[in-house]
C-alpha positions, -999 to 999 in steps of 0.1 A, spaced: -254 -436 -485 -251 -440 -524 -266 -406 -545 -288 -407 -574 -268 -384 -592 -230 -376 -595 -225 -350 -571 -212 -321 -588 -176 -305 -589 -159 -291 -562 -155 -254 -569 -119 -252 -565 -93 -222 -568 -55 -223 -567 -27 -207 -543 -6 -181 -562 28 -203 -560 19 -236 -548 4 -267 -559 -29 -261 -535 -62 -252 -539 -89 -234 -520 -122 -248 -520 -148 -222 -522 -181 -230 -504 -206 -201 -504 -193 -161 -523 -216 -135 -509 -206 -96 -521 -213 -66 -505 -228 -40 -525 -218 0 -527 -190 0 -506 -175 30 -523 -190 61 -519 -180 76 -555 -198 41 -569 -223 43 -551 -235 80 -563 -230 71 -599 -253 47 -594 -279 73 -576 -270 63 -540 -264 79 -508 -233 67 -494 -237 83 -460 -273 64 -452 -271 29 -460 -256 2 -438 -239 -26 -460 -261 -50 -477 -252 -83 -493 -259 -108 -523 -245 -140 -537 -229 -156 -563 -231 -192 -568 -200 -209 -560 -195 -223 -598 -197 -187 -613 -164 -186 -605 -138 -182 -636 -97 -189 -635 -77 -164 -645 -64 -162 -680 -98 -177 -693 -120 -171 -722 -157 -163 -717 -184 -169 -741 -202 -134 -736 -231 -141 -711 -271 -150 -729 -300 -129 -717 -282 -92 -720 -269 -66 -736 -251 -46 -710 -231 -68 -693 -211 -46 -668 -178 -51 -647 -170 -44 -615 -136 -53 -598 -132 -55 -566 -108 -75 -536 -120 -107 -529 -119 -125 -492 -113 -161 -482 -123 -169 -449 -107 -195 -435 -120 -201 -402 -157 -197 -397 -181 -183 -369 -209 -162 -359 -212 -128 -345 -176 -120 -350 -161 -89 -335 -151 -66 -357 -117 -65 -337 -112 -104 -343 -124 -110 -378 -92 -102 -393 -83 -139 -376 -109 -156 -397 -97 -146 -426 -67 -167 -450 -63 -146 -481 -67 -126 -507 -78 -123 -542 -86 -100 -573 -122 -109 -590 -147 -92 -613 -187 -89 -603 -197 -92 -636 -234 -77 -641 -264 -82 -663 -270 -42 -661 -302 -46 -680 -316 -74 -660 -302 -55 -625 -322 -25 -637 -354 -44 -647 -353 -61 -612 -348 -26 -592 -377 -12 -614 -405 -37 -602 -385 -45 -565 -374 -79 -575 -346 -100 -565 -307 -90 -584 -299 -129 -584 -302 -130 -623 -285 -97 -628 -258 -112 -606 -255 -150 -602 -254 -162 -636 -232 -185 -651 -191 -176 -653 -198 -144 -634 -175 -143 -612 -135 -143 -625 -112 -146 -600 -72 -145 -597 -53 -173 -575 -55 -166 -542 -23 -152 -518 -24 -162 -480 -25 -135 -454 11 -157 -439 26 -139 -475 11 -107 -476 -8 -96 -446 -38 -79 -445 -43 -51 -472 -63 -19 -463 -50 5 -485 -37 2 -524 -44 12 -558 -73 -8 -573 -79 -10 -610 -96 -23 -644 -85 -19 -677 -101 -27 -709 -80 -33 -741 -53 -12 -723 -76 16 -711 -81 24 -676 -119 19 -669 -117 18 -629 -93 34 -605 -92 32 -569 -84 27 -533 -91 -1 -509 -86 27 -485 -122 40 -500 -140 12 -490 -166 25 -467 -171 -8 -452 -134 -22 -445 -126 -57 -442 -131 -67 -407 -166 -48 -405 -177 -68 -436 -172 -100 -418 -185 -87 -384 -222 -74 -404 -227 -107 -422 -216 -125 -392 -244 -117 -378 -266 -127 -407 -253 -162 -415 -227 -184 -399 -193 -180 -419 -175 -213 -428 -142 -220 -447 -145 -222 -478 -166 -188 -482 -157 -161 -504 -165 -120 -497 -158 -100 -529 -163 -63 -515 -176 -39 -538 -163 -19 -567 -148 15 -569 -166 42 -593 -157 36 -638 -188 1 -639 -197 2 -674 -199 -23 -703 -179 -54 -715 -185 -61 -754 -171 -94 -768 -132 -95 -780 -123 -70 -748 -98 -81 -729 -102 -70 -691 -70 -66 -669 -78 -64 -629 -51 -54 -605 -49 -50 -566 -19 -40 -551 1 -63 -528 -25 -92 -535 -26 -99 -575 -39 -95 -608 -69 -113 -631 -72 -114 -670 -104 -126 -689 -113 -120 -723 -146 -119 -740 -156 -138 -771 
């Protein structure tokens, strides 16, 4: 069957080291998974089960780029955070299993149209423009779990023209990786292709244009995006 437009572009990211590439289908990302984030931003870590949002798949930005500085806002925030590519899909995944769907890892940045996010929460609207806007999602090449296993512990980290803005540790998360995938197994059916970025430690706070933003997670990578 012919289509009556060009299809558009794969979303395609590459493997740290090789020639491949991983193409990314669906990125959903789990919001206040650290506690300390989630009380600066007026949150009760102990009483919320994890919720979830997306990000179009063509947010996503290569490492090393330059980014015009997003239109509609003037508080663009960042938020960096591990990033997971499933690799094998399914539904209703134990918790005990999902580390099996997963095939690796990555570093990315939720970046955040503050202003719009706080407009939204103010008259109980949707976060997708705060959120899923265009280039809002940089993210590192990706490092299969074959090469470096299955991090649950390790410094996390943003800087900003060489200051330390975030600082971390994936052993924080308050939702760790394989009960992520076994909560939002239950609400969708994973596939291949899908990315989880899952939540930020505590230091969010605004990206003006010319900084340069350094991301770090250890034992999977690093990301760098600048802002023009």
């Amino acid at each position: 069957m012919s289509t009556v437009i060009t299809p558009p572009p794969q979303t395609l990211v590459p493997v740290l080291g090789s020639d491949a590439a991983f193409p990314v289908g669906r990125i959903f990302c789990v919001g206040r998974n650290y506690a300390a984030h989630a009380r600066e931003m007026g949150h009760d870590p102990d009483r919320e089960p994890p919720f979830f949002f997306a990000k179009w798949a063509d947010a996503v930005v290569p490492d090393g780029s330059t980014i015009p500085y997003p239109a509609a806002t003037r508080d663009l925030h960042h938020e960096i955070e591990l990033v997971v590519a499933i690799g094998v899909g399914g539904t209703d995944i134990a918790a005990d299993r999902a580390l099996g769907h997963v095939w690796g890892y990555g570093v990315g940045l939720d970046m955040t149209r503050r202003d719009l996010q706080a407009e939204a929460k103010k008259l109980a609207r949707p976060w997708t423009m705060a959120k899923s806007f265009d280039q809002s999602a940089p993210l590192s090449a990706l490092r299969p779990v074959a090469e470096i296993g299955h991090p649950s512990a390790g410094a996390i980290w943003l800087k900003i023209n060489g200051e330390t803005r975030q600082s971390g540790d994936l052993a924080d998360q308050i939702w760790p990786v394989p009960e992520i995938i076994a909560h939002l197994s239950r609400l969708v059916a994973l596939r291949p292709g899908d990315l989880i970025m899952t939540g930020t430690p505590d230091g969010v706070g605004p990206v003006k244009p010319g900084d340069r933003l350094e991301g770090h997670v250890d034992g999977v990578g690093a990301l760098m995006v600048t802002y023009r």
